[in-house]
LUMKOL-471043 format. One record per atom (N, C-alpha, C, O, CB): z, y, x; residue in one letter. Coordinates in steps of 0.02 Angstrom, whole numbers, padded with zeros to 5 digits, always signed. Glycine has a CB too. Example, Ala and Ser with C-alpha at 12.3 -4.5 7.8 and 13.67 -1.06 7.14 Angstrom:
+00390-00284+00660A/+00390-00225+00615A/+00390-00165+00660A/+00423-00166+00712A/+00452-00224+00565A/+00354-00112+00642S/+00357-00053+00684S/+00394+00002+00645S/+00402+00057+00670S/+00286-00030+00704S/
! end
This chain:
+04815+09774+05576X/+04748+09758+05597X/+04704+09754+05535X/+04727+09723+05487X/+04746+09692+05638X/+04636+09783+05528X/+04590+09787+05474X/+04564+09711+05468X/+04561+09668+05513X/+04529+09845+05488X/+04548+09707+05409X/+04515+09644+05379X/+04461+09638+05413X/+04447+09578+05423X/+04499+09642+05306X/+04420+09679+05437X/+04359+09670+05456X/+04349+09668+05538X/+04296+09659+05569X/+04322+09722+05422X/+04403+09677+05560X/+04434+09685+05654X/+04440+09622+05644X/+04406+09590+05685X/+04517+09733+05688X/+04469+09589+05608X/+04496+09507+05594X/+04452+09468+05597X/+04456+09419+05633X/+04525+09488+05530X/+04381+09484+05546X/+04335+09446+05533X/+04295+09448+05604X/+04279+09391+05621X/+04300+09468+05467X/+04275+09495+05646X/+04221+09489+05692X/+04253+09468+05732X/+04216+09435+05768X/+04183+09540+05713X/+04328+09465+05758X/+04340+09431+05824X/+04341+09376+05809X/+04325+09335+05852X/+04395+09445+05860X/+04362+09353+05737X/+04390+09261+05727X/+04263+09241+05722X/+04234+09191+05743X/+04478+09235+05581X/+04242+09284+05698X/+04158+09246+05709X/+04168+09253+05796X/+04156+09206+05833X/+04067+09306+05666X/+04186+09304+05816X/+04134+09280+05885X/+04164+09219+05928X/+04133+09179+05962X/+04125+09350+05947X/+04262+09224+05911X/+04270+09163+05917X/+04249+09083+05927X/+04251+09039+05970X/+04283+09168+05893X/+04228+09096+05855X/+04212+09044+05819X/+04143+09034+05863X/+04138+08977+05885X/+04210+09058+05734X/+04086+09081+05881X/+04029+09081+05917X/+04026+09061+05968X/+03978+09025+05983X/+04006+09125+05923X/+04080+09078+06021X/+04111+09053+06083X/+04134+08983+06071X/+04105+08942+06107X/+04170+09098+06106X/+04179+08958+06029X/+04183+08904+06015X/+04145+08845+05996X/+04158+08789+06019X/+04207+08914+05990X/+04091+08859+05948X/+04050+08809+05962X/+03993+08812+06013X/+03954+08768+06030X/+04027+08795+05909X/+04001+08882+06034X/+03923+08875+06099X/+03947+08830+06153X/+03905+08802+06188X/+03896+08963+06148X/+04037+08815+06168X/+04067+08785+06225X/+04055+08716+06205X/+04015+08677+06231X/+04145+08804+06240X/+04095+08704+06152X/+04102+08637+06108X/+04067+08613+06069X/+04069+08551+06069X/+04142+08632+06076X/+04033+08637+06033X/+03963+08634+05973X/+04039+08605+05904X/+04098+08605+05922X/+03865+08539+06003X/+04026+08592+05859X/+04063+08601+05797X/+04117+08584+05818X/+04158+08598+05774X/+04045+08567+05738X/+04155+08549+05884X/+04225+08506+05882X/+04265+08602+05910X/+04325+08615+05913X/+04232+08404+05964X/+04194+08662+05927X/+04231+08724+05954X/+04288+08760+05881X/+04342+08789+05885X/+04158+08790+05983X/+04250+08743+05827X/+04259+08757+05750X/+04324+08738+05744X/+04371+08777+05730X/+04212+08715+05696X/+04329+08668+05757X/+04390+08639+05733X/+04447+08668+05780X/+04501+08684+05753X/+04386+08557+05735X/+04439+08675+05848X/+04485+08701+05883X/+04513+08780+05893X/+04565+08801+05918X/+04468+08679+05932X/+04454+08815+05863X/+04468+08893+05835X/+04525+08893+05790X/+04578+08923+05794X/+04405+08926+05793X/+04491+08834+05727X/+04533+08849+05663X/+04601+08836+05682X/+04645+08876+05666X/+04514+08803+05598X/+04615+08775+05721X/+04688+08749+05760X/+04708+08819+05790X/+04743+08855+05754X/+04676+08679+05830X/+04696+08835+05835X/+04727+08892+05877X/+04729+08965+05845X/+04775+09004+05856X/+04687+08898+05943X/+04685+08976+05811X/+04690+09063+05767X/+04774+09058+05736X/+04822+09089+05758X/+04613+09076+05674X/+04771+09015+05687X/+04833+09029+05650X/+04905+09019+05694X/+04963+09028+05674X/+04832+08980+05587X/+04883+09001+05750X/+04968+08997+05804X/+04969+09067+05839X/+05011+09082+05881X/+04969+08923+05886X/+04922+09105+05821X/+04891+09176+05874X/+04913+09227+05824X/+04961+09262+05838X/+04788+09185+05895X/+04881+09233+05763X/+04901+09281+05700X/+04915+09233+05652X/+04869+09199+05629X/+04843+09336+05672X/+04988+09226+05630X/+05015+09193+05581X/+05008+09199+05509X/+05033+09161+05467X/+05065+09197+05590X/+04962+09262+05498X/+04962+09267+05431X/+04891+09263+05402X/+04878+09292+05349X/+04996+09328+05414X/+04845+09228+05435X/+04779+09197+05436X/+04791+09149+05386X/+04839+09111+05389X/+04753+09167+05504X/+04750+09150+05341X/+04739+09116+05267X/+04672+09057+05289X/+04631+09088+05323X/+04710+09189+05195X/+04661+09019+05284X/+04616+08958+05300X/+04565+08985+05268X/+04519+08975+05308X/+04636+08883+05277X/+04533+09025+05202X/+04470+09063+05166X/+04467+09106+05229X/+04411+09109+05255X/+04482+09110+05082X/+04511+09135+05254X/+04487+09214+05328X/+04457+09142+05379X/+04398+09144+05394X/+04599+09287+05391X/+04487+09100+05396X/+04455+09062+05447X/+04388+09037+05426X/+04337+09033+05459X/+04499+09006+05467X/+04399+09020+05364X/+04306+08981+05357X/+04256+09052+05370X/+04213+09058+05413X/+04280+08939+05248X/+04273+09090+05330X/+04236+09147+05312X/+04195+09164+05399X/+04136+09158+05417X/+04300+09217+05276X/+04277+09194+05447X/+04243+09192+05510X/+04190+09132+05538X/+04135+09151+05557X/+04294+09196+05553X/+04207+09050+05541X/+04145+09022+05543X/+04086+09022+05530X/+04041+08997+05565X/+04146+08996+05532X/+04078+09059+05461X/+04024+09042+05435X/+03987+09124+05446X/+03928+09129+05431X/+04036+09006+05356X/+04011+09163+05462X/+03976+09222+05494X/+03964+09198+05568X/+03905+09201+05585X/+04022+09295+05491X/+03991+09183+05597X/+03971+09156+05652X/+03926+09096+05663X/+03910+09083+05721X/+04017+09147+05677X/+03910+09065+05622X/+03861+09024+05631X/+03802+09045+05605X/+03750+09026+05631X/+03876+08968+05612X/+03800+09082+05556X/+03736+09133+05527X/+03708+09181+05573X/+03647+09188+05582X/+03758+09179+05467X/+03766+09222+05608X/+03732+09225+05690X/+03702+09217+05756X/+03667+09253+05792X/+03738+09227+05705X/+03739+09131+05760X/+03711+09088+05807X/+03616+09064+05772X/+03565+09052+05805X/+03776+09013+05812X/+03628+09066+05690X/+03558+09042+05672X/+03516+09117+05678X/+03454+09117+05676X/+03555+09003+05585X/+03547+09167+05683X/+03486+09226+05676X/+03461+09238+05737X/+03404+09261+05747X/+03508+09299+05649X/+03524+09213+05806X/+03521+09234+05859X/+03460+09193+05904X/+03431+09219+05952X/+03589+09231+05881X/+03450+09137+05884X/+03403+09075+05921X/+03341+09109+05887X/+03299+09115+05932X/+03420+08976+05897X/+03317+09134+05827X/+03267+09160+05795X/+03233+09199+05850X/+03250+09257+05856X/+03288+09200+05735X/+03180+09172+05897X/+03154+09205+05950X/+03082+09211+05923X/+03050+09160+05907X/+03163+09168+06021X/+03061+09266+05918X/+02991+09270+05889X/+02970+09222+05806X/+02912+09211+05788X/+02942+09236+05959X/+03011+09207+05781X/+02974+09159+05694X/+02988+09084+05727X/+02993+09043+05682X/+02850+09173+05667X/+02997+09046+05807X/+03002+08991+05813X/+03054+08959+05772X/+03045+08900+05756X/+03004+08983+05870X/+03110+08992+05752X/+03151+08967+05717X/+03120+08957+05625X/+03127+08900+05603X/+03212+09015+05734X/+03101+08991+05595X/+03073+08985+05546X/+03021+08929+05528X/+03023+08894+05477X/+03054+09034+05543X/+02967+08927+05585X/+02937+08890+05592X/+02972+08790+05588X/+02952+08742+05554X/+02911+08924+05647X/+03024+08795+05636X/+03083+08733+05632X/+03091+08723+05564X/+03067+08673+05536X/+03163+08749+05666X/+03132+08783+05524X/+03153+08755+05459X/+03090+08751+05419X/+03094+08702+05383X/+03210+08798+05422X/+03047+08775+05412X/+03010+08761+05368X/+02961+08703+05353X/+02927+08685+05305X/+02987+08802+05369X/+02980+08671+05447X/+02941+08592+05447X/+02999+08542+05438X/+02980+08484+05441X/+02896+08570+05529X/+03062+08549+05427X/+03135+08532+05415X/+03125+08521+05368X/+03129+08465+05344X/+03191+08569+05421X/+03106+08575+05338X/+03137+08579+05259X/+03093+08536+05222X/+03107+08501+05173X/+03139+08658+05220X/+03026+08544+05257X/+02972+08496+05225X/+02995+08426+05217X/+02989+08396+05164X/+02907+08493+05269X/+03028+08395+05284X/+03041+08331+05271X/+03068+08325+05227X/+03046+08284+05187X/+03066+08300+05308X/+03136+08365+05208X/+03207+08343+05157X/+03159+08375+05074X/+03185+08366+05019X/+03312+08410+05187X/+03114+08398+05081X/+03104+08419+05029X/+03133+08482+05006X/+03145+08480+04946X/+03116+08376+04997X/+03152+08550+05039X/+03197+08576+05017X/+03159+08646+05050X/+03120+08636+05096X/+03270+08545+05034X/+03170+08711+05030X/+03147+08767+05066X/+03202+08762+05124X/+03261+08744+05123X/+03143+08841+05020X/+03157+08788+05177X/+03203+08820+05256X/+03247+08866+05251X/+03276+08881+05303X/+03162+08856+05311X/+03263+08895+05200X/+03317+08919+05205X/+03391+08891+05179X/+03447+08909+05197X/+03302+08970+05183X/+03374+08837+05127X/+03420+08803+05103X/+03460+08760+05165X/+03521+08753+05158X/+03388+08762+05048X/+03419+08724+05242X/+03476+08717+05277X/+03486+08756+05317X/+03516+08729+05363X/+03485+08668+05303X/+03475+08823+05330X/+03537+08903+05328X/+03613+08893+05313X/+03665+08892+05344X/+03517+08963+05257X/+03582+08885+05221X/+03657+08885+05178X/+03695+08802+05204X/+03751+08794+05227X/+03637+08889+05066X/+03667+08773+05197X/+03695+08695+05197X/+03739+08708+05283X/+03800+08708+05291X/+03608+08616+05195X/+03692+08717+05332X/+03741+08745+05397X/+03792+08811+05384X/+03850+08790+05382X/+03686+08772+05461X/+03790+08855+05379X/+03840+08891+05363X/+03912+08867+05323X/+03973+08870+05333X/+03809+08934+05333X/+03865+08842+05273X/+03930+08823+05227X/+03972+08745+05254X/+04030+08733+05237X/+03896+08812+05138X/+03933+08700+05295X/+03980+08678+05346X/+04014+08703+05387X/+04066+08671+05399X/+03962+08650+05376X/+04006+08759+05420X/+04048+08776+05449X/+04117+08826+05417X/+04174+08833+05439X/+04012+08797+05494X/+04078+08857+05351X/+04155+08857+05331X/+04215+08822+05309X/+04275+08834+05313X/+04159+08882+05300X/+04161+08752+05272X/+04218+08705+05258X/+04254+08663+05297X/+04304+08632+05278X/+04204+08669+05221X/+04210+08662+05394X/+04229+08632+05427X/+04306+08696+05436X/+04356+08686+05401X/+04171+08608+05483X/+04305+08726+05461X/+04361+08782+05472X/+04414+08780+05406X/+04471+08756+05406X/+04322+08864+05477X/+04391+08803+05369X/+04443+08790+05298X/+04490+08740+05290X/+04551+08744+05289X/+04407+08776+05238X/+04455+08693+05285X/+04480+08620+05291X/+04545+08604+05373X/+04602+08581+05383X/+04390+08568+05300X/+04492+08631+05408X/+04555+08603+05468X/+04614+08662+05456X/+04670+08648+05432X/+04521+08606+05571X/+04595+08720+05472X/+04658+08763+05422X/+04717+08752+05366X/+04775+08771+05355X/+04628+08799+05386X/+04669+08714+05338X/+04731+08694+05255X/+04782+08643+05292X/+04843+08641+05286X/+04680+08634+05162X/+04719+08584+05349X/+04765+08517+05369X/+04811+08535+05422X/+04852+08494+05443X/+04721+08451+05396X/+04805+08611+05452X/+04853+08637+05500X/+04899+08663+05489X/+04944+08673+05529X/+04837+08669+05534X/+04897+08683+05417X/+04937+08725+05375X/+04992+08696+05331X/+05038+08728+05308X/+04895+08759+05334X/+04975+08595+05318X/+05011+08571+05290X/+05055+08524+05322X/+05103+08503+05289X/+04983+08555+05250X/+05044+08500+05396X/+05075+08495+05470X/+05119+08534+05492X/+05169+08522+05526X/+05034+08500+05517X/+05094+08598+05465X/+05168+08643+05487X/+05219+08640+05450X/+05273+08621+05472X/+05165+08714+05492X/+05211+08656+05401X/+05261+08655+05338X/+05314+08591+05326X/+05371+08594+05301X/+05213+08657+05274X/+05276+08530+05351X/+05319+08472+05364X/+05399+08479+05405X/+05433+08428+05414X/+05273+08428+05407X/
! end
């Protein structure tokens, strides 16, 4: 199976997963992928999260309303609107990563 067959089913997964569950879908992807394809590395699981949540943020982008959100967001925190883009994304890879490594060191026990 190609690296990149890997990557879009474990995002849309991951998309399905939190659209059901909202982040607890993340944690239960990362749990179940590696009992499905065993040779899933916890970096392939974040990676898929975090394409998939960069999707879910491009996908709500209905006409600039989304832009508009972060950029009165960002105002509060002080920060450009795109910086919580990265700050969400990159939760969701470390949310995935992380449960990966702690699924990964449960098994091995």
């Amino acid at each position: 199976m190609s690296r990149a067959f890997v990557l879009v089913a474990l995002a849309l997964a991951f998309a399905a997963g939190t659209w059901v569950g909202g982040w607890l879908g993340v944690v239960a992807v990362a749990l179940a992928a590696p009992w499905l394809l065993r040779t899933l590395q916890p970096v392939t699981l974040g990676l898929g999260a975090a394409v998939a949540w960069l999707g879910l943020i491009a996908a709500a982008d209905d006409g600039g309303s989304l832009g508009r959100l972060l950029s009165r967001l960002g105002g509060l925190f002080g920060v450009p609107g795109w910086a919580l883009v990265v700050v969400a994304v990159l939760y969701a890879f470390l949310l995935a990563w992380s449960t990966a490594r702690l699924a990964e060191g449960l098994r091995t026990r």
